[in-house]
C-alpha positions in Angstrom: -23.7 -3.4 1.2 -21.8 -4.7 4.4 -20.2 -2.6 7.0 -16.5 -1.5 7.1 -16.1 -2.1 10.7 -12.7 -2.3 12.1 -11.6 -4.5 15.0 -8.1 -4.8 17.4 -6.5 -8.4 16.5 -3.2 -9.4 18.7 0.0 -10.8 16.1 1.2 -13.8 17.9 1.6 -14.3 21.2 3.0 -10.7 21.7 1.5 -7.4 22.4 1.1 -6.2 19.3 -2.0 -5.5 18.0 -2.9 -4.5 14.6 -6.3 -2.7 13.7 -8.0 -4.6 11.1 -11.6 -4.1 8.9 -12.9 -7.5 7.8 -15.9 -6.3 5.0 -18.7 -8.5 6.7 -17.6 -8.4 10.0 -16.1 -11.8 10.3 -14.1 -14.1 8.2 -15.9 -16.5 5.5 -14.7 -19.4 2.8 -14.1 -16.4 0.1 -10.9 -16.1 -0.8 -9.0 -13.7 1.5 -8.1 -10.2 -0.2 -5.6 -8.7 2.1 -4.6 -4.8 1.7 -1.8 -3.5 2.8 -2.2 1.0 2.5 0.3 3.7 1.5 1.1 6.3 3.9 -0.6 9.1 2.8 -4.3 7.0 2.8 -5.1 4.6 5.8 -8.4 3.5 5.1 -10.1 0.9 3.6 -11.7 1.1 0.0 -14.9 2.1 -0.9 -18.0 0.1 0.5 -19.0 -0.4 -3.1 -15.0 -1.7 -4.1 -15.3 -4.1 -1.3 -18.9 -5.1 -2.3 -17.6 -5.3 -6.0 -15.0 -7.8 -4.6 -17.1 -9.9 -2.7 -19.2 -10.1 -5.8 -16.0 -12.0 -7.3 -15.5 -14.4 -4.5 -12.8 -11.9 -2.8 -13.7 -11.2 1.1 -11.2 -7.6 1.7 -9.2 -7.4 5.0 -7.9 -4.6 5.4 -4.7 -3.9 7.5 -3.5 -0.6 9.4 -0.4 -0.9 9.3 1.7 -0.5 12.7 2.1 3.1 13.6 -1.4 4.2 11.8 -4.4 4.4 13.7 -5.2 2.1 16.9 -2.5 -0.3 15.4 0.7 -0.8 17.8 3.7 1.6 17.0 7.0 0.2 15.8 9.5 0.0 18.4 11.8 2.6 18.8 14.7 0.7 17.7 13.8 0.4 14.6 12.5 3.7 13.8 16.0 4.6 13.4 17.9 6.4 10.3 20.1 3.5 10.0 17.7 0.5 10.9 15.2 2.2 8.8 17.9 2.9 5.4 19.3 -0.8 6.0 15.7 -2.7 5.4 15.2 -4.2 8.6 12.9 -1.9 9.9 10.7 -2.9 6.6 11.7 -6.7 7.5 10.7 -6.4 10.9 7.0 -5.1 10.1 7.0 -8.2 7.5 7.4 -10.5 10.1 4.6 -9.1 12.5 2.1 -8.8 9.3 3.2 -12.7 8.8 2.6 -13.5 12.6 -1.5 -11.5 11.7 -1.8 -14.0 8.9 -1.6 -17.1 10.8 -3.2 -15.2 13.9 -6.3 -14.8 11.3 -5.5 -17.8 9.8 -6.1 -17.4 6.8 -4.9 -18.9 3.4 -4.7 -19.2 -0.3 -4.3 -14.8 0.5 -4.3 -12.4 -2.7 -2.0 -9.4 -1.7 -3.0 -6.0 -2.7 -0.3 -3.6 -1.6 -0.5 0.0 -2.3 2.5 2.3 -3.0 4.9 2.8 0.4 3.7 -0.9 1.4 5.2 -2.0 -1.5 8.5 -2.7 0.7 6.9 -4.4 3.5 5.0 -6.6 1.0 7.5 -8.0 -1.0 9.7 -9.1 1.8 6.5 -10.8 3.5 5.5 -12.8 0.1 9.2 -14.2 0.6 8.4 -15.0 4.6 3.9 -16.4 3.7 3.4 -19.3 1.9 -0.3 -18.6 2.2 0.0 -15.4 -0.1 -0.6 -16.9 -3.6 -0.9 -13.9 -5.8 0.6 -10.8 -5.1 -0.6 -7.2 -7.2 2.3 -4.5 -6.0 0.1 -1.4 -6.8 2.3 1.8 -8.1 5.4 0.3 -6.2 8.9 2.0 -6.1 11.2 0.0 -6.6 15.1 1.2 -7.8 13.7 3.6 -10.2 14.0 7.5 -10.0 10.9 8.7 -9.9 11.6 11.9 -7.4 10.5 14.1 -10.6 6.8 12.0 -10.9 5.4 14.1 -7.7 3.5 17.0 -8.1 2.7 19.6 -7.3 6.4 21.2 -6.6 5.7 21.8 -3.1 4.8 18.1 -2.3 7.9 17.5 -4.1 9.8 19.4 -2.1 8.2 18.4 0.8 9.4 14.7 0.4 12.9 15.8 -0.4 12.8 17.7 2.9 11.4 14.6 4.7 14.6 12.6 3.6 16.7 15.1 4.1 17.3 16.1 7.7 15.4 16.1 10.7 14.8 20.2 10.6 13.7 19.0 7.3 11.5 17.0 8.0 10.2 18.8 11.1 9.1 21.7 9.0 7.3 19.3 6.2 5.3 18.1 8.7 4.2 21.3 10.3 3.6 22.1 6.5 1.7 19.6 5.7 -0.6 19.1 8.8 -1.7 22.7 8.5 -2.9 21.9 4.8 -4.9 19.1 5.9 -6.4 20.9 8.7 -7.6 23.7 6.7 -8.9 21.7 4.0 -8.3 17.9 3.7 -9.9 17.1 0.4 -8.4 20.0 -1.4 -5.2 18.5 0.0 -5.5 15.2 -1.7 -7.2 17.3 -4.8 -3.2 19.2 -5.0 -1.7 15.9 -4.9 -3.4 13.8 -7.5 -5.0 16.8 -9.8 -3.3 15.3 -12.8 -5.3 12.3 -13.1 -9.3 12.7 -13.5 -9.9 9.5 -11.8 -8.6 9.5 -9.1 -9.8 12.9 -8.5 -13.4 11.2 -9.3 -12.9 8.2 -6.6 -11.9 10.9 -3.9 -14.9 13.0 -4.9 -17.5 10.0 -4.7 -15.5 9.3 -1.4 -15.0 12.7 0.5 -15.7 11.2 3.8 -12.7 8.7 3.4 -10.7 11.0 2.5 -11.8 13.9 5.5 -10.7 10.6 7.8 -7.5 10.1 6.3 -6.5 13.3 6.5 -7.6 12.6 10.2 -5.0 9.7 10.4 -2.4 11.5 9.0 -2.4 14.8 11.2 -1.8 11.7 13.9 1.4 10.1 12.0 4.0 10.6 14.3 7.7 12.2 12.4 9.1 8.9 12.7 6.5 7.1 11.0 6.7 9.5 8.2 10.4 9.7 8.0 10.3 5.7 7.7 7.7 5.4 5.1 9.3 8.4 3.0 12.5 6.7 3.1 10.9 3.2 2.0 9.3 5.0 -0.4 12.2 7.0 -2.1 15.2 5.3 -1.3 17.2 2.2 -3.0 16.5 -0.9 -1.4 19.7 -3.2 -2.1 17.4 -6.2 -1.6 16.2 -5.9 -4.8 18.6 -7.7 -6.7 18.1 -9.2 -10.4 15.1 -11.2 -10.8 14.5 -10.9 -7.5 10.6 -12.1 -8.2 11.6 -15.2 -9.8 9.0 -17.1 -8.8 6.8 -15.0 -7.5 2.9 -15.3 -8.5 2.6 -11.6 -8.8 2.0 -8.8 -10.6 2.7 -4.9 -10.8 -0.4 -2.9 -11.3 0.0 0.5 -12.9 -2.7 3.1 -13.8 -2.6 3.3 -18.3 -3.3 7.7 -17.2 0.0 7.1 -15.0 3.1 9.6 -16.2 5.4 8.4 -19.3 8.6 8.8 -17.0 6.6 6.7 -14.5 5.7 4.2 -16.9 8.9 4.1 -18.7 10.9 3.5 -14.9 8.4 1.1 -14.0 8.6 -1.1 -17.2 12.6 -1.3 -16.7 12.1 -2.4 -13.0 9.4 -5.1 -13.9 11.9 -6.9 -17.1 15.1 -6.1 -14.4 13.4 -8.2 -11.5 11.2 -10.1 -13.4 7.5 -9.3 -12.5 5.0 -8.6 -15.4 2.8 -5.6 -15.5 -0.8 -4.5 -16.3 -2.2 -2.2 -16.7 -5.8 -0.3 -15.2 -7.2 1.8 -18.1 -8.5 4.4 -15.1 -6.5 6.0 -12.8 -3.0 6.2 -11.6 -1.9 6.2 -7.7 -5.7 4.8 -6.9 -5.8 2.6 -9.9 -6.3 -0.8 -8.0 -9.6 1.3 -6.3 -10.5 3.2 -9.8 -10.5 -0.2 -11.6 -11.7 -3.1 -9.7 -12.5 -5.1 -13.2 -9.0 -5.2 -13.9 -7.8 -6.6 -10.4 -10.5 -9.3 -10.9 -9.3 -9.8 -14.3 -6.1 -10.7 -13.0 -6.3 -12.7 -9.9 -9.1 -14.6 -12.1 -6.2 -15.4 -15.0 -3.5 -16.1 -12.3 -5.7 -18.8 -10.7 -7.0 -20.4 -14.2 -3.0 -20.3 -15.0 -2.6 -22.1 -11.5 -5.1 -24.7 -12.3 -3.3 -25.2 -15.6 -0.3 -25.4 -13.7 -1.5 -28.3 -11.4 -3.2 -30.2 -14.0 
């Protein structure tokens, strides 16, 4: 297996960097897999998920997003409430993740974007014609799915995070203290209802002890801004809003009724089809890499079709 080995890349002609691991070290003719990650887990998949990947012709990139890591913070401006709750904050980060693509230049992109990226993804497929296929992994779109988290206290949490700033002040102090006693039985809390993706974070402990690294560094702003993407209604999302989008929305088959029932009402309102991974549910595009494959594999034969 290669090396997940990250390196600083500059957007543009600006001075924003973004912090990006290119499995391999350094950009080949496989077709680019480019992954965007959710807040709560900013690091790359599993050696083995990107070896699995190359193994299909797919070469992963994986982005950290601005605010997470070594990659440039957002600008103050648009860290605010009313910035953030109007989508241009979300619109803004699209634009610099459009200015990485053409900095790496790279095309004919499959984009894998993992639940609070969502947002930011599918306003950049509107702003990249290099992304051809699109998988929106777990997204939240207009549905309510406040009741879907568990444990209660992580539910609660989030509602404080949206709430008000003392709100989200004391989730944060919460929260950090949890992952500095003991990060993996934090993520354990969060996902104990699904028995695979409490098996990928077992076989991948040391991911997940760095995460929780990352995440005692998220600054309240960030957190406020990707809880907010995450849980609030995005007005953007008009009817059939993916049209004629080449994508996809990727859902775990373990994943909650309510979930699944939200989700399938979403997908038929903005008209995106679903699939489902038959193991796990919030880490079902890493749990089941044979059904990613499966899909960008059918997607390009119906492209070919297409052309013909």
């Amino acid at each position: 297996m290669k090396e997940r080995v990250f390196q600083l890349v500059r957007a543009g002609d600006e001075a924003f960097e973004f912090e990006v691991m290119i499995y391999g070290g350094a950009l080949t003719t496989r077709r680019p897999l480019l992954i965007f990650h959710s807040i709560e887990f900013p690091v790359p998949p599993s050696s083995a998920y990107c070896d699995a990947m190359w193994q299909g012709g797919l070469q992963v990139i994986f982005v950290r997003r601005a605010g997470f890591g070594k990659s440039s913070p957002l600008p103050k401006a648009l860290v605010d409430e009313h910035v953030i709750r109007s989508g241009a904050t979300a619109t803004a980060e699209a634009v610099m993740m459009r200015r990485l693509i053409a900095t790496l230049n790279l095309q004919n992109v499959v984009l894998l974007a993992m639940g609070s990226s969502n947002l930011v993804a599918y306003r950049l497929v509107k702003l990249a014609p290099e992304i051809t296929f699109t998988v929106f992994t777990n997204p939240v779109f207009n549905q309510d799915i406040f009741q879907v988290f568990t444990p209660l206290w992580f539910r609660t949490m989030l509602k404080q995070i949206v709430t008000s700033k003392s709100g989200l002040q004391v989730a944060i102090r919460g929260m950090k203290m949890l992952i500095r006693k003991d990060p993996i039985a934090f993520y354990n809390h969060i996902y104990h209802k699904n028995a695979h993706d409490l098996s990928y974070i077992q076989e991948n402990a040391e991911d997940y002890r760095e995460a929780g690294e990352y995440t005692l560094e998220i600054a309240p702003e960030q957190l406020f801004y990707d809880a907010i993407m995450l849980l609030d209604h995005d007005p953007l999302l008009r009817d059939e809003f993916f049209g004629n989008t080449p994508g996809t929305i990727l859902i775990g088959r373990e994943s909650l009724d309510y979930w699944r029932a939200q989700m399938r009402l979403e997908a038929d309102r903005l008209g995106l089809p679903i699939i489902e991974a038959p193991k796990g549910d919030l880490f079902c595009a890493y749990a089941s890499p044979e059904t990613l494959l499966s899909a960008i594999e059918l997607n390009s034969q119906l492209s070919a079709y297409a052309i013909a």
